[in-house]
Phi, psi and omega in degrees: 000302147004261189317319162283331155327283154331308164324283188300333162273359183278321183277342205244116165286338173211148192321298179324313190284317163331291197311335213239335101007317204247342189272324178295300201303308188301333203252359148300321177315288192323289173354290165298294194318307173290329153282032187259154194280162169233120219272000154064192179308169181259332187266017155262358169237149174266153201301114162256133184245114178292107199222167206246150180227179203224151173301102202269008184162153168212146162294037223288135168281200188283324175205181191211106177304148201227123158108033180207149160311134187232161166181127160322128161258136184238094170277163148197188190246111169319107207275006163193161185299002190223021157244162230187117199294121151283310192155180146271157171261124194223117181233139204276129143210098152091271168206066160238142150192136214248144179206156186221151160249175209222092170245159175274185174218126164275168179228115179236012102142356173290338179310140163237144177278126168221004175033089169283092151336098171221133169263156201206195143220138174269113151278132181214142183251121164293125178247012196221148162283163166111230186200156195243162173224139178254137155236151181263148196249054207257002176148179184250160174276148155332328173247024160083027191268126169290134218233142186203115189289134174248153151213160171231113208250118173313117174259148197246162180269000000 
C-alpha cells in the first residue's frame, strides 16, 4: 500500500486526482477478480494420454548425406480418430538410433478405433561417418517383447 500511496502523489498533484486514482485502481482490482476464470471440475475436460504407435514401414533413403538433413519417411498406423502425431521418440547409442512414434489421445470417450493409415518424416542429421543403424519400433511380441524394422545405412560425404 506504500508503494501505491507514493505512486499516486508522485502522479496526482492534487487530492481530487488522487481520488479518482485510487477509484480507478479499486474497481480494475475488482474487475479482475470478478472475471477470473473458474477451472470448474476435472471431469469437465478431457484426459490427454500419450501412446506409442507402430510402424507398419519406412523409407530408408540409400545412403545418408553426412553433416545435411536427411528424411526418413515413416508409416504407421494411427490407432484411433482421436490420436494425434506428437513426434518421434529417438534414443541415441553411438550410431543406433531406437525411434517410436508417439501420439497423444484425448480420452473423450467418442473414439473410433480405425488404425488410420499415416505418414509423417523423420529429419536426421548424420554427425559421424561409417553407417548407423535404425530400429523401428513396429509392435510386441507374444511375450510382451519389442519387435522392431532395422535398417543400415551407409553414411557418404
Amino acid at each position: 500500500m506504500f508503494l501505491v500511496r507514493n505512486l499516486l502523489s508522485f502522479y496526482a498533484s492534487s487530492k481530487k486526482t488522487a481520488m479518482r486514482l485510487k477509484m480507478i485502481l479499486m474497481l480494475a482490482l475488482v474487475s479482475v477478480g470478478i472475471t477470473s476464470c473458474d477451472i470448474g471440475d476435472d471431469n469437465d475436460y478431457a484426459q490427454i494420454q500419450y501412446q506409442l504407435a507402430e510402424v507398419t514401414s519406412v523409407e530408408m533413403p540409400e545412403n545418408l548425406k553426412f553433416g545435411k538433413v536427411n528424411e526418413i519417411v515413416v508409416r504407421y498406423d494411427n490407432p484411433t480418430n482421436c490420436n494425434i502425431f506428437a513426434g518421434f521418440d529417438v534414443q541415441s547409442r553411438l550410431n543406433e538410433r531406437d525411434v517410436t512414434v508417439v501420439t497423444t489421445v484425448r480420452e473423450t470417450g467418442d473414439c473410433d478405433e480405425l488404425n488410420i493409415p499415416t505418414e509423417k518424416t523423420l529429419k536426421f542429421v548424420a554427425v559421424s561417418n561409417g553407417t548407423y543403424t535404425f530400429r523401428f519400433l513396429s509392435g510386441r511380441d507374444a511375450d510382451g517383447e519389442p519387435e522392431y524394422l532395422e535398417f543400415t545405412v551407409e553414411v557418404v560425404e
